[in-house]
mmCIF file of the N, C-alpha and C atoms, coordinates in Angstrom:
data_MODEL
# 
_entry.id   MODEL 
# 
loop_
_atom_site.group_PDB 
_atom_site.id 
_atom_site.type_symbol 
_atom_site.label_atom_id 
_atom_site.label_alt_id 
_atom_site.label_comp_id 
_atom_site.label_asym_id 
_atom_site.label_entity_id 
_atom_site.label_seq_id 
_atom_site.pdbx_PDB_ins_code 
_atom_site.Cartn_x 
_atom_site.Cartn_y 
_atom_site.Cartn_z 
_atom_site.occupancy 
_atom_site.B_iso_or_equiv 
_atom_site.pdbx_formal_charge 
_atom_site.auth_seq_id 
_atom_site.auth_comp_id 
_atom_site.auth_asym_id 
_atom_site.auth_atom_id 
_atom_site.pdbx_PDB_model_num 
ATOM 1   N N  . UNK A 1 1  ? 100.961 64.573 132.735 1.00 0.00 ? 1  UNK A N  1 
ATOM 2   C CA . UNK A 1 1  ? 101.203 65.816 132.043 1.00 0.00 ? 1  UNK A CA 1 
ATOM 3   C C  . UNK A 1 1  ? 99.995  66.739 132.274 1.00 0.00 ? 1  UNK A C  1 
ATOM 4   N N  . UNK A 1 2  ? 100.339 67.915 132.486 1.00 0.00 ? 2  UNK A N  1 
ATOM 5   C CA . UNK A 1 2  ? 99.439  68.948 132.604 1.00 0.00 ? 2  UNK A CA 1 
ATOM 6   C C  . UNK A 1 2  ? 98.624  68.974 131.533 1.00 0.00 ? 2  UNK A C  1 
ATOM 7   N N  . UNK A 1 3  ? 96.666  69.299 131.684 1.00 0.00 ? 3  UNK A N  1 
ATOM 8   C CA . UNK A 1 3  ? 95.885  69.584 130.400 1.00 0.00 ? 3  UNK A CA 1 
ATOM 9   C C  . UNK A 1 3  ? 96.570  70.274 129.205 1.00 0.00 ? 3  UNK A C  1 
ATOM 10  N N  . UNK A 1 4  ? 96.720  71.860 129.959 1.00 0.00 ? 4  UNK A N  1 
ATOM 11  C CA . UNK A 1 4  ? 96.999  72.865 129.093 1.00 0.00 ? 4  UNK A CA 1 
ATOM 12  C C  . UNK A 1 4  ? 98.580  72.695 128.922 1.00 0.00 ? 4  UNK A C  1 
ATOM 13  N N  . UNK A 1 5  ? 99.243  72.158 129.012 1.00 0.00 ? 5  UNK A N  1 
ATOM 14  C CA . UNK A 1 5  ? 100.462 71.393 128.130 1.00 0.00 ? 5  UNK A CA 1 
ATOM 15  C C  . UNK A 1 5  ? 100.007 70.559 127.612 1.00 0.00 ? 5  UNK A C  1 
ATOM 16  N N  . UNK A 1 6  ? 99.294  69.706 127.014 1.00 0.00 ? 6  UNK A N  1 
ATOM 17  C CA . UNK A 1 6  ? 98.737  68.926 126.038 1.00 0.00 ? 6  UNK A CA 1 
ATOM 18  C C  . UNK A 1 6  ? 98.253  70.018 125.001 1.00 0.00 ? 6  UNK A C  1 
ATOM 19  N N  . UNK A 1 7  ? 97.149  70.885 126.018 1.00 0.00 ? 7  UNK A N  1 
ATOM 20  C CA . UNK A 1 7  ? 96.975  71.553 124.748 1.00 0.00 ? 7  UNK A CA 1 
ATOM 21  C C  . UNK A 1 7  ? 97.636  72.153 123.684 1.00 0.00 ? 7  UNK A C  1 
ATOM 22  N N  . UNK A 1 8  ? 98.489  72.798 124.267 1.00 0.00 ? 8  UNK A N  1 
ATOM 23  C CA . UNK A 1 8  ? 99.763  73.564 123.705 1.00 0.00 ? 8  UNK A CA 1 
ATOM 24  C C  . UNK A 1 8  ? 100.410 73.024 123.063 1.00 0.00 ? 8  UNK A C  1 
ATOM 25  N N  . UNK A 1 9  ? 100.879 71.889 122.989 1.00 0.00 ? 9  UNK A N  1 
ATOM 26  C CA . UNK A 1 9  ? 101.570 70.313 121.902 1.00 0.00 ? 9  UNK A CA 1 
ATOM 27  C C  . UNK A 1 9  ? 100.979 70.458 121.111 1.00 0.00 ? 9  UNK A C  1 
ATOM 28  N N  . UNK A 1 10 ? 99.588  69.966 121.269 1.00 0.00 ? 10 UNK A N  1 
ATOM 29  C CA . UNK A 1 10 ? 98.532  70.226 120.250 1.00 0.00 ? 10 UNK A CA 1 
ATOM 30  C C  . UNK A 1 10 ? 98.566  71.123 119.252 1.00 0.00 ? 10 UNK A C  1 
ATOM 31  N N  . UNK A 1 11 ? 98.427  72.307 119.923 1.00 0.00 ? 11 UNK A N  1 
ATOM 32  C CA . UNK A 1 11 ? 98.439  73.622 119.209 1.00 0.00 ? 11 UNK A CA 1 
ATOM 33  C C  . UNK A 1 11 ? 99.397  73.822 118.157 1.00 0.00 ? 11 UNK A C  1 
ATOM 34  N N  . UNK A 1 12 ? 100.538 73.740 118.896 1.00 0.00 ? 12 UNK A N  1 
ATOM 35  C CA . UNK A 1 12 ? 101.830 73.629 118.227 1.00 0.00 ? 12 UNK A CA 1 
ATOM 36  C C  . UNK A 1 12 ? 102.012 72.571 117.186 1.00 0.00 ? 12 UNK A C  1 
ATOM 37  N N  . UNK A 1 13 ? 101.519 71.393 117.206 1.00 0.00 ? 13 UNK A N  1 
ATOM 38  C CA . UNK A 1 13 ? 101.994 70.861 115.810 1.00 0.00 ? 13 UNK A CA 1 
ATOM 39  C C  . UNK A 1 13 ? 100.472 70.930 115.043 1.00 0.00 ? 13 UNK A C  1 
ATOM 40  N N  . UNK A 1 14 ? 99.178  71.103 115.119 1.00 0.00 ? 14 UNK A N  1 
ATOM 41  C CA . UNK A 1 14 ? 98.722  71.861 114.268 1.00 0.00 ? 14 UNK A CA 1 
ATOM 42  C C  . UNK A 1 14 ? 99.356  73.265 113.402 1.00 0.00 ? 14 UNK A C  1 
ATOM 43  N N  . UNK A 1 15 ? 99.641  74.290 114.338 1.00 0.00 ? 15 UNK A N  1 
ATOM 44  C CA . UNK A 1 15 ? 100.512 75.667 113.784 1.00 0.00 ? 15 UNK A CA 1 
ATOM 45  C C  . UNK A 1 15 ? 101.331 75.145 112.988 1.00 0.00 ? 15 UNK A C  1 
ATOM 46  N N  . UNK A 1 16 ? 102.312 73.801 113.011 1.00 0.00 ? 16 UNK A N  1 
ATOM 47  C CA . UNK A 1 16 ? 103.505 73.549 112.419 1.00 0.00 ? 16 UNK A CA 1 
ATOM 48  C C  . UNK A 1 16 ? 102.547 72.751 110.747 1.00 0.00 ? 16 UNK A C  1 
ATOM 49  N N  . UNK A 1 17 ? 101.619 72.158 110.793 1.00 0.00 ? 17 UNK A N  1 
ATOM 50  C CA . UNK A 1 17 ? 100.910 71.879 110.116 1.00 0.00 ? 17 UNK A CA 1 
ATOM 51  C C  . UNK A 1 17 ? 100.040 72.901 108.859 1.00 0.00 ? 17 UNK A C  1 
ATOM 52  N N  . UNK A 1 18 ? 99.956  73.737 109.276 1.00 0.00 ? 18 UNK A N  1 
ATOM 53  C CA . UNK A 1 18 ? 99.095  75.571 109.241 1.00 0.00 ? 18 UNK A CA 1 
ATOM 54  C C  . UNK A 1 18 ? 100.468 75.979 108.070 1.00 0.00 ? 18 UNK A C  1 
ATOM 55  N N  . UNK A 1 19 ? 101.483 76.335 108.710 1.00 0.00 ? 19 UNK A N  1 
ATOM 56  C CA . UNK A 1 19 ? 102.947 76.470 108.569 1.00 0.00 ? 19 UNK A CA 1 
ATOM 57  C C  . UNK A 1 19 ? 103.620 75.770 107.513 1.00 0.00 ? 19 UNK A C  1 
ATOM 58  N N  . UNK A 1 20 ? 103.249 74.462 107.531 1.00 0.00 ? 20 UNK A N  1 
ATOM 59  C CA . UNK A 1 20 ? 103.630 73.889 106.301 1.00 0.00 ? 20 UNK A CA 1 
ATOM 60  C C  . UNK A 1 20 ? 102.837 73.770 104.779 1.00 0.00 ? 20 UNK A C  1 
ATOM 61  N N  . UNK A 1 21 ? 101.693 73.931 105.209 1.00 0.00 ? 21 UNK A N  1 
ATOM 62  C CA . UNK A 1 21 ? 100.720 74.189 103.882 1.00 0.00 ? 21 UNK A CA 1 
ATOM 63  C C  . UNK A 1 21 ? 100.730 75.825 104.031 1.00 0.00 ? 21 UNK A C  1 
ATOM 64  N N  . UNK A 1 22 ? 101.099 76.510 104.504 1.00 0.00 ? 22 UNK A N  1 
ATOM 65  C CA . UNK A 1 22 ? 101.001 77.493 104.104 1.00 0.00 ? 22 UNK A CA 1 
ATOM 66  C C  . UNK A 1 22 ? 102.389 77.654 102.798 1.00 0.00 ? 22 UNK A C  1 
ATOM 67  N N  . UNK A 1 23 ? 103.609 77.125 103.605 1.00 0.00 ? 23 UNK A N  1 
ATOM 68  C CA . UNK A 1 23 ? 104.684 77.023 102.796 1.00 0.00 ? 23 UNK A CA 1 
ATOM 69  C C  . UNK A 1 23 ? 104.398 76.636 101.027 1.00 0.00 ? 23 UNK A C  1 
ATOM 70  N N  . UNK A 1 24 ? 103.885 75.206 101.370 1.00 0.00 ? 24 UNK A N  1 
ATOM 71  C CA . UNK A 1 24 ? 103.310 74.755 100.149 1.00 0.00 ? 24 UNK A CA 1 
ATOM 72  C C  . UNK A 1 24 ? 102.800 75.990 99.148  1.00 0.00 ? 24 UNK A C  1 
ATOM 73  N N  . UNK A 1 25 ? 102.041 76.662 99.761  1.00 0.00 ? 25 UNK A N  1 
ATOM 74  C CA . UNK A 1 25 ? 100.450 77.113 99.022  1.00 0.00 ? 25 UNK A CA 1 
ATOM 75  C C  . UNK A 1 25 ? 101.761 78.284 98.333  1.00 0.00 ? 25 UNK A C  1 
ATOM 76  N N  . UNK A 1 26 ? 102.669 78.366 99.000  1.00 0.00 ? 26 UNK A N  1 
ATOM 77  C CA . UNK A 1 26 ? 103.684 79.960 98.550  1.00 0.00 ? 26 UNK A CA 1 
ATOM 78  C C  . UNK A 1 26 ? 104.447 79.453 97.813  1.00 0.00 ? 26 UNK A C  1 
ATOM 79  N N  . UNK A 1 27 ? 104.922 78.232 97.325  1.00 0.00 ? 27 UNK A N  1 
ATOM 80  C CA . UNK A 1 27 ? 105.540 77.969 96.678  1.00 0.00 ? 27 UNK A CA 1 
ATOM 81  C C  . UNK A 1 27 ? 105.095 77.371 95.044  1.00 0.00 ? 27 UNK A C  1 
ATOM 82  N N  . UNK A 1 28 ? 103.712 77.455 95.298  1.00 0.00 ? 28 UNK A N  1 
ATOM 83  C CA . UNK A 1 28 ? 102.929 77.027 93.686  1.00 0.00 ? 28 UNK A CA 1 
ATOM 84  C C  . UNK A 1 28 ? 102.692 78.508 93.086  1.00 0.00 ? 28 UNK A C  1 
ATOM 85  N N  . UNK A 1 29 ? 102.308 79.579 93.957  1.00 0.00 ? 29 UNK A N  1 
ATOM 86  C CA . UNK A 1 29 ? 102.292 80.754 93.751  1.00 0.00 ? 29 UNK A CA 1 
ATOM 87  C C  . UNK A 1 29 ? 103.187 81.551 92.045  1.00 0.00 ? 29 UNK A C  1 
ATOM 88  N N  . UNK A 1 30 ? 104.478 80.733 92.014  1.00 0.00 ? 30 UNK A N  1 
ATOM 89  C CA . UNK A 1 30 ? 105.277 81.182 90.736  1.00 0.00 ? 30 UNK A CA 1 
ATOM 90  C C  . UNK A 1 30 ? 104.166 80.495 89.440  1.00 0.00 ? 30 UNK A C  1 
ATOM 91  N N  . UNK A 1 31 ? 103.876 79.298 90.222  1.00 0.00 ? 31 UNK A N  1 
ATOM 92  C CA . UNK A 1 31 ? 103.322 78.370 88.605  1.00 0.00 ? 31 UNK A CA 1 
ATOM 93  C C  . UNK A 1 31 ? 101.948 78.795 88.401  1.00 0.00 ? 31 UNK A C  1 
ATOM 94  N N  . UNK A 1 32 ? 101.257 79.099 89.198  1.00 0.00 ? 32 UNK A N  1 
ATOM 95  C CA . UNK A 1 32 ? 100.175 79.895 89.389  1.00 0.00 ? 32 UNK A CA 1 
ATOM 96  C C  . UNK A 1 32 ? 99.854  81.099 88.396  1.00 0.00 ? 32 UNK A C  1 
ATOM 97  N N  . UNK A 1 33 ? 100.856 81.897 88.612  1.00 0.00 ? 33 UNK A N  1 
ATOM 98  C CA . UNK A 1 33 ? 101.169 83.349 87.901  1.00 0.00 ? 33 UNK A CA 1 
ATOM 99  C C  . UNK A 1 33 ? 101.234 82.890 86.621  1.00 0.00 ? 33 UNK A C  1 
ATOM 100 N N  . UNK A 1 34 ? 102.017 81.837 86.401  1.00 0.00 ? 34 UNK A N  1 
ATOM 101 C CA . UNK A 1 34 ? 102.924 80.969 84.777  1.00 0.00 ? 34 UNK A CA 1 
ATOM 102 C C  . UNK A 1 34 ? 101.442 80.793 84.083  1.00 0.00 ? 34 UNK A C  1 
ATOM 103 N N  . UNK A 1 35 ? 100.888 79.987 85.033  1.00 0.00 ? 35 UNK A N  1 
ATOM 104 C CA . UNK A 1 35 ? 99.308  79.729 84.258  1.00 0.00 ? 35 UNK A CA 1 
ATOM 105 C C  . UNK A 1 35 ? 98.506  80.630 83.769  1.00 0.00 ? 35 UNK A C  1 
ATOM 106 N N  . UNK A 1 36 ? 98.550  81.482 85.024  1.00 0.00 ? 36 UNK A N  1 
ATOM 107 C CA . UNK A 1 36 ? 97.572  82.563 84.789  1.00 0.00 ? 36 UNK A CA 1 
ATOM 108 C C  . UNK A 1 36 ? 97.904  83.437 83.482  1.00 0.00 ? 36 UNK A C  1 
ATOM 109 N N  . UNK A 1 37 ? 99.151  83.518 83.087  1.00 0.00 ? 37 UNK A N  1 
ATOM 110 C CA . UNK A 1 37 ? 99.478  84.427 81.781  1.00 0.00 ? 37 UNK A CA 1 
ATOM 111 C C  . UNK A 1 37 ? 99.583  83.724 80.883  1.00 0.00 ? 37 UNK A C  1 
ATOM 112 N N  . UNK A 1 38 ? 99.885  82.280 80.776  1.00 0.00 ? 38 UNK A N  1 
ATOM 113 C CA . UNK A 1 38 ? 99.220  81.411 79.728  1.00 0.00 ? 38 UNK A CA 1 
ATOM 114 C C  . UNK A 1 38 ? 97.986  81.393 79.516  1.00 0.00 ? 38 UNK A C  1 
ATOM 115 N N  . UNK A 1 39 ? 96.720  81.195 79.902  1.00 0.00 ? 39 UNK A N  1 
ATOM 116 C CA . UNK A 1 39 ? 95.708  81.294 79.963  1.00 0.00 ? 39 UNK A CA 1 
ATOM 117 C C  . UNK A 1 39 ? 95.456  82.809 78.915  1.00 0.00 ? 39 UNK A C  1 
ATOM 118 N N  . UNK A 1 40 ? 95.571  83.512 79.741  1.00 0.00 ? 40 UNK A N  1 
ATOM 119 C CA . UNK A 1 40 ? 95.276  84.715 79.130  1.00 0.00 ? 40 UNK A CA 1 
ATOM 120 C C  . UNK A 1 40 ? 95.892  85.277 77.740  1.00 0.00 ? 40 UNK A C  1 
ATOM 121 N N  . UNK A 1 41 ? 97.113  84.608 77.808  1.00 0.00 ? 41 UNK A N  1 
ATOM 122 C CA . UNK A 1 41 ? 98.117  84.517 76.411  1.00 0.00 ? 41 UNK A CA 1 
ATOM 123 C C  . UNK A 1 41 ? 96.604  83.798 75.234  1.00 0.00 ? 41 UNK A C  1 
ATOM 124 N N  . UNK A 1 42 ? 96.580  82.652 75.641  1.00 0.00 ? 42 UNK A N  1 
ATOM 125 C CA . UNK A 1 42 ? 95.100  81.744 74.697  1.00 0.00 ? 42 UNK A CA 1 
ATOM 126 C C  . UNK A 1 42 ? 93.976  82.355 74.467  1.00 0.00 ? 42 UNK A C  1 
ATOM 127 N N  . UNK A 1 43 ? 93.554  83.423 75.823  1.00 0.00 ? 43 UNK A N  1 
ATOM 128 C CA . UNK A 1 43 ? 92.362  83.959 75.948  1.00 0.00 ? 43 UNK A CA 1 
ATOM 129 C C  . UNK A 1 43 ? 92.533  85.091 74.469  1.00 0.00 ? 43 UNK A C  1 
ATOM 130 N N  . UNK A 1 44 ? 93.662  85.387 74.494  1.00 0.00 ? 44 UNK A N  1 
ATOM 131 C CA . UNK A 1 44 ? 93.741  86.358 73.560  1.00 0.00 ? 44 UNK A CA 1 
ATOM 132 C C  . UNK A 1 44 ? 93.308  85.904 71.771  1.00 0.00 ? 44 UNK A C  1 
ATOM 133 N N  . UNK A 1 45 ? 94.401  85.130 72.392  1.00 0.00 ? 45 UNK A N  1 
ATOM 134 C CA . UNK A 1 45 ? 94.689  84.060 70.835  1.00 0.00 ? 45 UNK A CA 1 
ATOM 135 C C  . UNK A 1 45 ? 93.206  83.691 70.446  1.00 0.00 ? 45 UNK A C  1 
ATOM 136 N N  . UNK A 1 46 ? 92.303  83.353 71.216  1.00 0.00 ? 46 UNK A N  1 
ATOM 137 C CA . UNK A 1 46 ? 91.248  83.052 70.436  1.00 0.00 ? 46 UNK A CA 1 
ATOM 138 C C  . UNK A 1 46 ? 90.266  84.396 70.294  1.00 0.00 ? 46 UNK A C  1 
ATOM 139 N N  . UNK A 1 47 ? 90.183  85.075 70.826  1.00 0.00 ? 47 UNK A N  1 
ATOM 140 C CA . UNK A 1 47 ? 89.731  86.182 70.257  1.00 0.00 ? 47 UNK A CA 1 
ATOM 141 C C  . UNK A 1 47 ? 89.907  87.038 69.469  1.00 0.00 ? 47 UNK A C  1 
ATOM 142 N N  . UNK A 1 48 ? 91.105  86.856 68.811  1.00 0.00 ? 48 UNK A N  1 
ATOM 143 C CA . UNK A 1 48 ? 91.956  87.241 67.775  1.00 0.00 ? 48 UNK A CA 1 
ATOM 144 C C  . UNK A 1 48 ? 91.449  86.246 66.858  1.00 0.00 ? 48 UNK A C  1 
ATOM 145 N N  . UNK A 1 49 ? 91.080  85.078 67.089  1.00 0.00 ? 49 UNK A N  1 
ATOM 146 C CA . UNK A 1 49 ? 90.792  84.141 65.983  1.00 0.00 ? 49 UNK A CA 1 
ATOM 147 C C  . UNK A 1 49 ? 89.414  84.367 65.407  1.00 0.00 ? 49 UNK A C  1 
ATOM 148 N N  . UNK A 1 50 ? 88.701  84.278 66.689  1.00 0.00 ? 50 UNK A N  1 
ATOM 149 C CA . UNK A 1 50 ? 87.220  84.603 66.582  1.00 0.00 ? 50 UNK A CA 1 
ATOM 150 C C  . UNK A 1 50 ? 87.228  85.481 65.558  1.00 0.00 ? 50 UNK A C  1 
ATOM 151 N N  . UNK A 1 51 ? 88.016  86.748 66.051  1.00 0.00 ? 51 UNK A N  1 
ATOM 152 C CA . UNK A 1 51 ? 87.401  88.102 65.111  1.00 0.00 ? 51 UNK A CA 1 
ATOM 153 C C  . UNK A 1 51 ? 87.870  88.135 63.378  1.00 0.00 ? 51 UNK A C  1 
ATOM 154 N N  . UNK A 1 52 ? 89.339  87.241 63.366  1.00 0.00 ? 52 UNK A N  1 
ATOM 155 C CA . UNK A 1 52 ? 89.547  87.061 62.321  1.00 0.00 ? 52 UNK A CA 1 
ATOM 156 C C  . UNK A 1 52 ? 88.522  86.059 61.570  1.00 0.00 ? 52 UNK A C  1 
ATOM 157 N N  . UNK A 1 53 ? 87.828  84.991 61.920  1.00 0.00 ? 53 UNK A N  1 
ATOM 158 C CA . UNK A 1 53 ? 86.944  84.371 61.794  1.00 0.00 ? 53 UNK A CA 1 
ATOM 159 C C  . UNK A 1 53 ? 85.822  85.154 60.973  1.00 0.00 ? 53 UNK A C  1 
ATOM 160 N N  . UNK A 1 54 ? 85.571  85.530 62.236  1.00 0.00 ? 54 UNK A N  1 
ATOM 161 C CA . UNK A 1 54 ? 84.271  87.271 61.511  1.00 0.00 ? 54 UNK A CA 1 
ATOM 162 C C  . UNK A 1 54 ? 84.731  87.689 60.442  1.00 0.00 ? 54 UNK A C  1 
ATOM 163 N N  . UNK A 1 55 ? 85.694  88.377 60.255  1.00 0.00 ? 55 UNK A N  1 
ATOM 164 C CA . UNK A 1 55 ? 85.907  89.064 58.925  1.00 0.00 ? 55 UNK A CA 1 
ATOM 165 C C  . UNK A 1 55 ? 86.170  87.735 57.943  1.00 0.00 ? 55 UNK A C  1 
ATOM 166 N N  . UNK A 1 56 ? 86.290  87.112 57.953  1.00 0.00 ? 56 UNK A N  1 
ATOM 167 C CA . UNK A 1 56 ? 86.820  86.250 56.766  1.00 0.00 ? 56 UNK A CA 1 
ATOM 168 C C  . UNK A 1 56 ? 85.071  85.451 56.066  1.00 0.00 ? 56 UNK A C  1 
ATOM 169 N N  . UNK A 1 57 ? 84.267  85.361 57.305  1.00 0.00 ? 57 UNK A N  1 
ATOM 170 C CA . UNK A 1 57 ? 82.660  85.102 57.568  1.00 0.00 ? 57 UNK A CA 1 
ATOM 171 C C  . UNK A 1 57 ? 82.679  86.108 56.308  1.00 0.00 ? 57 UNK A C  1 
ATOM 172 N N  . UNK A 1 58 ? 82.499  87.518 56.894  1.00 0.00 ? 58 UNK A N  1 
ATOM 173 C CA . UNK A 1 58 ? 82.090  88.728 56.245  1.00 0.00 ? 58 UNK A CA 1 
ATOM 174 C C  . UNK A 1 58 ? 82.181  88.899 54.980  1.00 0.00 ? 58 UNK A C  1 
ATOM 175 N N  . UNK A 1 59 ? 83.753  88.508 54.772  1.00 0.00 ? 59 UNK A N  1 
ATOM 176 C CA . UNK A 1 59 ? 84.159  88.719 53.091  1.00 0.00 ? 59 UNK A CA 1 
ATOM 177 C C  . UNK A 1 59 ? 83.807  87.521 52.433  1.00 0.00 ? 59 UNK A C  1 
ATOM 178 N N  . UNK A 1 60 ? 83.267  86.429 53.029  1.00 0.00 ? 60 UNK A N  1 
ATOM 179 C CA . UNK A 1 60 ? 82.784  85.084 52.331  1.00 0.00 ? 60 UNK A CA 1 
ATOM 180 C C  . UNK A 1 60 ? 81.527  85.498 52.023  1.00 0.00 ? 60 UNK A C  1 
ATOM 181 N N  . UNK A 1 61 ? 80.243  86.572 52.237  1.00 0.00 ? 61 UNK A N  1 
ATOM 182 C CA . UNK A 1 61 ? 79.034  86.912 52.253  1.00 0.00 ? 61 UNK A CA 1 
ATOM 183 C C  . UNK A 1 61 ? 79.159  87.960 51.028  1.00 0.00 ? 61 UNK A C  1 
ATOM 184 N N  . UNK A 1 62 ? 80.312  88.471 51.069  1.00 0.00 ? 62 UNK A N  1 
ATOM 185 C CA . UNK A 1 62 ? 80.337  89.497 50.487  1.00 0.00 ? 62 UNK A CA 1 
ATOM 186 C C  . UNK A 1 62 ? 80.640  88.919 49.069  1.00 0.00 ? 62 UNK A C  1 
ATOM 187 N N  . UNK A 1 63 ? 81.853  88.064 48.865  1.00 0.00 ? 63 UNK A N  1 
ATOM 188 C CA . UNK A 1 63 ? 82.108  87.053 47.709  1.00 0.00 ? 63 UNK A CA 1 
ATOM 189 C C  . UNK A 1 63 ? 81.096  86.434 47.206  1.00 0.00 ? 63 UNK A C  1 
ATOM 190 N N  . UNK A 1 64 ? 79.960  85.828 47.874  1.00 0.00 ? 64 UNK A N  1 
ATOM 191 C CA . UNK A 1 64 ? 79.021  85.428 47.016  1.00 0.00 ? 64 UNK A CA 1 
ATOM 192 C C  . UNK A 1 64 ? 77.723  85.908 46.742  1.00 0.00 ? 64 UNK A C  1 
ATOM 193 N N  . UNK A 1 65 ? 77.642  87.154 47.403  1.00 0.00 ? 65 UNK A N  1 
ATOM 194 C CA . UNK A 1 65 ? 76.738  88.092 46.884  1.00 0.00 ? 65 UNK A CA 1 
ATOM 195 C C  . UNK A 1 65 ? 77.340  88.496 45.429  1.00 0.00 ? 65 UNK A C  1 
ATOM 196 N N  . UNK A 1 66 ? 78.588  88.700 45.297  1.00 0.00 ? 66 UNK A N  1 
ATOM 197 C CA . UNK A 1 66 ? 79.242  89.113 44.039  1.00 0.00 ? 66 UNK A CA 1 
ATOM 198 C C  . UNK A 1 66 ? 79.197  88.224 42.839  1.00 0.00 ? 66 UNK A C  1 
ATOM 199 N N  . UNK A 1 67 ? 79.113  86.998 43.578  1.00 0.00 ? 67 UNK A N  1 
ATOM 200 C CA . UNK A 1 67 ? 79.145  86.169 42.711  1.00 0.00 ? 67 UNK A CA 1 
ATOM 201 C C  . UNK A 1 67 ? 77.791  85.836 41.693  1.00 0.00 ? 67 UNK A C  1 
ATOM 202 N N  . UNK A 1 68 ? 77.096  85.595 42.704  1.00 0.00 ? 68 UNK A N  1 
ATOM 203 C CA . UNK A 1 68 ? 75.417  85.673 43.182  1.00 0.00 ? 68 UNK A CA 1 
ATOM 204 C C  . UNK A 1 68 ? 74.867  86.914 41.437  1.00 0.00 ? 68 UNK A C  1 
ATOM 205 N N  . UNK A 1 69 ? 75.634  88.270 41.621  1.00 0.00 ? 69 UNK A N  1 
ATOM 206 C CA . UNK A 1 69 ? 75.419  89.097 40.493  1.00 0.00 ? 69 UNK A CA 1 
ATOM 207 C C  . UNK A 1 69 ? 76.557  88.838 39.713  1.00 0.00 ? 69 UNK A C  1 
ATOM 208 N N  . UNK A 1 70 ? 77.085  88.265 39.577  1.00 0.00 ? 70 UNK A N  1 
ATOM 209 C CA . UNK A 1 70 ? 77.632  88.422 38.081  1.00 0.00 ? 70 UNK A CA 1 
ATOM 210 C C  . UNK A 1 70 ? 77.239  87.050 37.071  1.00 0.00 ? 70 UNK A C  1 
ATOM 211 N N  . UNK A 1 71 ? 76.794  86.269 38.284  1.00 0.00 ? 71 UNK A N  1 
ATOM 212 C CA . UNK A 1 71 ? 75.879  85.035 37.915  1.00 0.00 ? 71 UNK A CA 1 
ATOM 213 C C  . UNK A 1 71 ? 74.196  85.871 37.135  1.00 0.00 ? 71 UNK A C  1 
ATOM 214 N N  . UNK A 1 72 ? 73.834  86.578 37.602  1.00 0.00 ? 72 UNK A N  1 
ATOM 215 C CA . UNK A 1 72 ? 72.370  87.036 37.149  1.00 0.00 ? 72 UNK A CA 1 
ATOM 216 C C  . UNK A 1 72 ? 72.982  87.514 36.116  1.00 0.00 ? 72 UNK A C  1 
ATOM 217 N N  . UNK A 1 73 ? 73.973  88.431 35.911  1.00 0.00 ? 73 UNK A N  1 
ATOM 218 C CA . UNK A 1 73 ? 74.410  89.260 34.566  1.00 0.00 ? 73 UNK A CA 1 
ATOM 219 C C  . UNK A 1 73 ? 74.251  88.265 33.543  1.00 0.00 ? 73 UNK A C  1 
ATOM 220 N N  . UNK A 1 74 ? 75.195  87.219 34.093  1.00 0.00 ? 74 UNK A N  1 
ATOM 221 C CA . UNK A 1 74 ? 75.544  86.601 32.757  1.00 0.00 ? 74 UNK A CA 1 
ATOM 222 C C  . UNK A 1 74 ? 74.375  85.843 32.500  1.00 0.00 ? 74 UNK A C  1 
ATOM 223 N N  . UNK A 1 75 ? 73.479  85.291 33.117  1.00 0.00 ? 75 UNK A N  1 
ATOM 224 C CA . UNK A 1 75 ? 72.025  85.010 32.650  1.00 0.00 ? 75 UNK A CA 1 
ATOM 225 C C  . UNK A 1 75 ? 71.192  86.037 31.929  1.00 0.00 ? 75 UNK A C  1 
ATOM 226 N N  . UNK A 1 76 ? 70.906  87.149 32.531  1.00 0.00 ? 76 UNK A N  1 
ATOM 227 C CA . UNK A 1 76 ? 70.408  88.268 31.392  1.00 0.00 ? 76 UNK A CA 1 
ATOM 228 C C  . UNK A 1 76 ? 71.629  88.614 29.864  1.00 0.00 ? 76 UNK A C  1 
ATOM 229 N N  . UNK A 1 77 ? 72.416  88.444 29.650  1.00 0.00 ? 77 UNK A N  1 
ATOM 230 C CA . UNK A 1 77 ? 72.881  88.257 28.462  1.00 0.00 ? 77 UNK A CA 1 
ATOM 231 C C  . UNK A 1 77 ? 72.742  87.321 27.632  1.00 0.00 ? 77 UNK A C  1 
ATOM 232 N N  . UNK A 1 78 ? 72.329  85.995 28.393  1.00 0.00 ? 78 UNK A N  1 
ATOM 233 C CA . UNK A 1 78 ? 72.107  85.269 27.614  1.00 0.00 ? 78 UNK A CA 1 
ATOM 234 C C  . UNK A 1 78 ? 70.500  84.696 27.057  1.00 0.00 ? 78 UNK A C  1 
# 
């Protein structure tokens, strides 16, 4: 058999190889996307949590500062 017909065999079922993972790689592409907006669906969700977190932090500081004075009141009355 001729070199460069070997090579070309060669070539060719590498390309067919190339060709088939490329196939592959296009066909995860849907679940890919699926993930990617799940992800970001969570990414949200916890930053929504976080911040609700914060405020609930906030009004817990704020509750026992209140508390904190109506505790001193009722010691100076008594």
């Amino acid at each position: 058999m001729h070199p460069d017909l070997v090579a070309l065999l060669e070539l060719q079922e590498k390309d067919r190889a190339v060709t088939t993972l490329e196939k592959a790689i296009e066909a995860l592409k849907p679940e890919e996307a699926a993930l990617d907006a799940e992800l970001e669906q969570h990414a949200r969700a916890l930053a929504e949590a976080k911040r609700l977190a914060s405020g609930a932090e906030a009004r817990k500081v704020e509750l026992e500062n209140r508390i904190a004075g109506y505790k001193q009141l009722q010691e100076r009355r008594r």
